[in-house]
C-alpha positions in Angstrom: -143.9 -129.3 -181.6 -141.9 -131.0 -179.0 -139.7 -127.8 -178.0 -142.8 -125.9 -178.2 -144.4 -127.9 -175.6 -141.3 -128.2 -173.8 -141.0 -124.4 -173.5 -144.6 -123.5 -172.8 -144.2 -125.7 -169.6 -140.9 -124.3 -168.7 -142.5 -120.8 -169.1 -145.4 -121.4 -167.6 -143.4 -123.4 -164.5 -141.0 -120.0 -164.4 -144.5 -117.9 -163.8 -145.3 -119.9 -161.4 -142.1 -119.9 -159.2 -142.2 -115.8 -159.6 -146.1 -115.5 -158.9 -145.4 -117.4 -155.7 -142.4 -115.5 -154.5 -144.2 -112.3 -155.0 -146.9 -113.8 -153.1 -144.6 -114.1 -150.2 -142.5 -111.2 -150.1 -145.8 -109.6 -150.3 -147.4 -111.8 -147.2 -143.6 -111.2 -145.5 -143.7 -107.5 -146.4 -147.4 -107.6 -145.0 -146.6 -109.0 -141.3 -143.3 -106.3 -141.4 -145.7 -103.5 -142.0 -148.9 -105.2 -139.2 -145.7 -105.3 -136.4 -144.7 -102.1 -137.2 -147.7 -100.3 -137.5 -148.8 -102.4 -134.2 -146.0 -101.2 -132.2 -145.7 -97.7 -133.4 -149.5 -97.4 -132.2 -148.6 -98.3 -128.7 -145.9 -96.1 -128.5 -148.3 -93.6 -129.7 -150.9 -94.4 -127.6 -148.7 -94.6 -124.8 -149.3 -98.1 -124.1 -146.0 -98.5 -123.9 -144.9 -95.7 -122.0 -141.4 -93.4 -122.1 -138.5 -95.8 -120.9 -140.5 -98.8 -121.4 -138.1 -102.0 -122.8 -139.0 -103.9 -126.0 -137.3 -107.2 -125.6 -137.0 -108.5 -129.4 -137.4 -112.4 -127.9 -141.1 -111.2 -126.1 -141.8 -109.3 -128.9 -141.2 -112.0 -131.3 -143.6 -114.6 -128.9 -145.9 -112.6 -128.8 -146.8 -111.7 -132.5 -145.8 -115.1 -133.4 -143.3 -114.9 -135.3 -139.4 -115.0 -135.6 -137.2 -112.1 -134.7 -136.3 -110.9 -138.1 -139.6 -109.3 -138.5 -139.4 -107.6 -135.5 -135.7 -106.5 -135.4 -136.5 -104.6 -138.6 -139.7 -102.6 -137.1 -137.6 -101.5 -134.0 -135.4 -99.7 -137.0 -137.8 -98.2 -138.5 -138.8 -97.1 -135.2 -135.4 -95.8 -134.3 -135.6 -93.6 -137.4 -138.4 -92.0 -136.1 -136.7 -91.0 -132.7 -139.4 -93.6 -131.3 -137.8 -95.8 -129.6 -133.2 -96.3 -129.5 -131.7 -99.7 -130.1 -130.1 -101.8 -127.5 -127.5 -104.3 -129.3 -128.5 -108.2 -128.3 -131.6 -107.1 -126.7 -134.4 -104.8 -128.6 -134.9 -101.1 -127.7 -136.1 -98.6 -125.2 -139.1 -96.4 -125.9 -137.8 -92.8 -125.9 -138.0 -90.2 -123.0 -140.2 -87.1 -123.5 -138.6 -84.2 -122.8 -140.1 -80.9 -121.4 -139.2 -78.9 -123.9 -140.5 -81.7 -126.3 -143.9 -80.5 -125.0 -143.3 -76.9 -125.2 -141.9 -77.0 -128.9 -145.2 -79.1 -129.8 -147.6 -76.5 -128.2 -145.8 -73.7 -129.7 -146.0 -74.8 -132.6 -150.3 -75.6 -132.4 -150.6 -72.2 -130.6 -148.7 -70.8 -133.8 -150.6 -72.2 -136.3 -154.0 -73.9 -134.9 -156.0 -70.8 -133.4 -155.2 -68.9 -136.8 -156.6 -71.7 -138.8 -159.6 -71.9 -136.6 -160.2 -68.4 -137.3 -160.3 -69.1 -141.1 -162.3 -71.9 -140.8 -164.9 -70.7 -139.0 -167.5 -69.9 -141.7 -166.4 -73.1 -144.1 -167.5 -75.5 -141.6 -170.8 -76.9 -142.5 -173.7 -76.6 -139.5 -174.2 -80.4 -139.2 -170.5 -81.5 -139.1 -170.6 -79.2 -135.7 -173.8 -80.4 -134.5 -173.0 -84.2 -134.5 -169.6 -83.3 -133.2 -171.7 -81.8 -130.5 -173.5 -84.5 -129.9 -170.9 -87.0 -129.8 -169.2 -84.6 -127.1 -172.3 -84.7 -125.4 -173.0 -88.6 -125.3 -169.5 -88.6 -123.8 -169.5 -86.5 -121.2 -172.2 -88.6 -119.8 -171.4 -92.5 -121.2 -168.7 -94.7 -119.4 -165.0 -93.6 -120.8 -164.0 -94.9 -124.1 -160.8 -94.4 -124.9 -161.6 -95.3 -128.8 -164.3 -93.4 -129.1 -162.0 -90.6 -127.1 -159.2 -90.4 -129.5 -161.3 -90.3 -132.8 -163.6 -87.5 -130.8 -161.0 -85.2 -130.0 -158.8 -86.3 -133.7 -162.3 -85.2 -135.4 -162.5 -82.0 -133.5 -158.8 -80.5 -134.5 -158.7 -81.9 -137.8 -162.1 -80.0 -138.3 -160.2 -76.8 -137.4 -157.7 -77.2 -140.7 -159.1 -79.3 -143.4 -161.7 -76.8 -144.7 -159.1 -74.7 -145.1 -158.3 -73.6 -148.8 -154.1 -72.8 -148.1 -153.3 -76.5 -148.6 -149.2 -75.5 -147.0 -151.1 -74.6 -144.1 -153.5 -77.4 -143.4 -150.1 -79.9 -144.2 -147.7 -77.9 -141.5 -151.0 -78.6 -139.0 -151.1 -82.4 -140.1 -147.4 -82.8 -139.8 -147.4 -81.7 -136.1 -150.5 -83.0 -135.1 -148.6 -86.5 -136.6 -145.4 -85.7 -134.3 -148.0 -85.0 -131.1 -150.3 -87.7 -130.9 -147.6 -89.2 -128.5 -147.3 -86.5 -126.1 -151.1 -85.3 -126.5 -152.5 -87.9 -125.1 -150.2 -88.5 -122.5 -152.0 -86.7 -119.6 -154.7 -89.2 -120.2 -152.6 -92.3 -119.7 -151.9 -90.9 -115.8 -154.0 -92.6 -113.2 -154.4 -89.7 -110.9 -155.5 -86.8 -113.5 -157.8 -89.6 -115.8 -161.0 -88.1 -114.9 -160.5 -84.3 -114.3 -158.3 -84.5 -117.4 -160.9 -85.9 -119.6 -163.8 -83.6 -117.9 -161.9 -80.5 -118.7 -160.9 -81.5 -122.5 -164.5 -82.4 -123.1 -165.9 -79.2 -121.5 -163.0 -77.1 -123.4 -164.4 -78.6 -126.9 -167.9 -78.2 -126.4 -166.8 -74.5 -126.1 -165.2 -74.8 -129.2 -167.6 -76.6 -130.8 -170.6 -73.6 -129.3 -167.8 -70.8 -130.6 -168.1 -72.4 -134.2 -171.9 -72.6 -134.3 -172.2 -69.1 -133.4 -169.9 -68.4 -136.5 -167.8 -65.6 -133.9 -164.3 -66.5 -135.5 -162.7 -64.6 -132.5 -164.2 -66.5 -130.2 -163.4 -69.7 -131.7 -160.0 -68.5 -132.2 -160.0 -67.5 -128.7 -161.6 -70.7 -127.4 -158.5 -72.8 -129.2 -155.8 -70.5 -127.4 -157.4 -71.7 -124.3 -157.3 -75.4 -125.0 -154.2 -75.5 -126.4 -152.3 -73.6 -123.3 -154.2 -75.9 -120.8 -153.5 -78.7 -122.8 -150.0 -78.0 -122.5 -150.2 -77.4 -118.3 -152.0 -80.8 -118.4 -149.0 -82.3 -120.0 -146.4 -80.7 -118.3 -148.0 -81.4 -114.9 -148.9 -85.5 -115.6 -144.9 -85.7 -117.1 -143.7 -84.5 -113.8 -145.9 -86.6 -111.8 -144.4 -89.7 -114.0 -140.8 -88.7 -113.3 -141.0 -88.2 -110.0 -143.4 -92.0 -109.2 
């Protein structure tokens, strides 16, 4: 009875031990995953913009916590060509290239008008008309760059995921996942801010019309258009940043 006892506390002490070291590899794993995804967003977002330095000692201070942590999201980062490593120091968020704007466009101009043209009579009328209103509420509200972002996100993902060929609708999401950092990069300059945002909004409401009136060529003609002055935009507010 004794042993019994005797091993029902030791078990019960073992579970114990293991429950709470799951518990923090799980709370440690948690904060790895928050810095990563935190930093990753910025970099997206161009918050922190090309040639931007990542001290690992700020970084650290400022999410509160020790470098470990942080060391280990700048890898992860590397891995995704998003930022390169600087030994004893942190990293430096990576360049974009011209022709890292021209291979992204070519590829949405390759494979977004087509799917717009499919999905022009899959898309249900009021998914378009509260995407037209939201692009109207904008166009005369204060800028948001929140409500921005999930506007225009909304709008291009509403070009592919009706879309029955599920290769095709995962080649879109798999660029559109490798361009968030340039897209939004002609937003981010000071100078082109408002005529920039004016002209996306004005080129999806044309969009959004083309879809309503169910004309798949025009949609698909209406897309060609955003896409190649989304890429001028680009191109133009990169060459203003190099040469400030």
């Amino acid at each position: 009875m004794i042993y019994s006892i005797r091993y029902t506390v030791i078990v019960t002490y073992t579970t114990l031990i293991t429950e709470a070291l799951i518990m923090r590899k799980i709370v440690t794993q948690s904060m790895r995953d928050q810095i990563y995804e935190a930093l990753r967003e910025s970099i997206m977002k161009n918050t922190y913009l090309p040639g931007a330095m990542l001290p690992i000692d700020k970084l650290a201070e400022d999410f509160g916590v020790s470098a470990t942590p942080v060391r280990e999201a700048l890898v992860r980062l590397e891995a995704e060509s998003l930022v390169t490593l600087i030994p004893n120091k942190g990293a430096m968020v990576t360049d974009i290239e011209t022709q890292d704007i021209r291979d992204n466009w070519e590829m949405r101009l390759l494979l977004e008008p087509y799917a717009a043209f499919k999905s022009c009579l899959l898309i249900p009328e009021g998914e378009l008309l509260k995407l037209k209103k939201e692009i109207m509420e904008m166009k005369s509200a204060p800028f948001d760059n929140d409500r921005y972002v999930a506007s225009d996100t909304k709008l291009h993902d509403t070009l592919y995921i009706h879309l029955h060929n599920s290769v095709l609708r995962d080649s879109i999401r798999r660029v559109h996942q490798m361009s968030i950092r340039i897209r939004y990069f002609p937003e981010g300059s000071v100078q082109m801010h408002k005529q920039v945002v004016d002209e996306v909004l004005d080129e999806h409401l044309c969009i959004v019309e083309a879809l309503l009136s169910r004309n798949a060529t025009s949609v698909e003609e209406s897309v060609k258009t955003h896409l190649k002055n989304g890429e001028a935009r680009t191109i133009k507010a990169f060459k203003r940043n190099a040469s400030a």
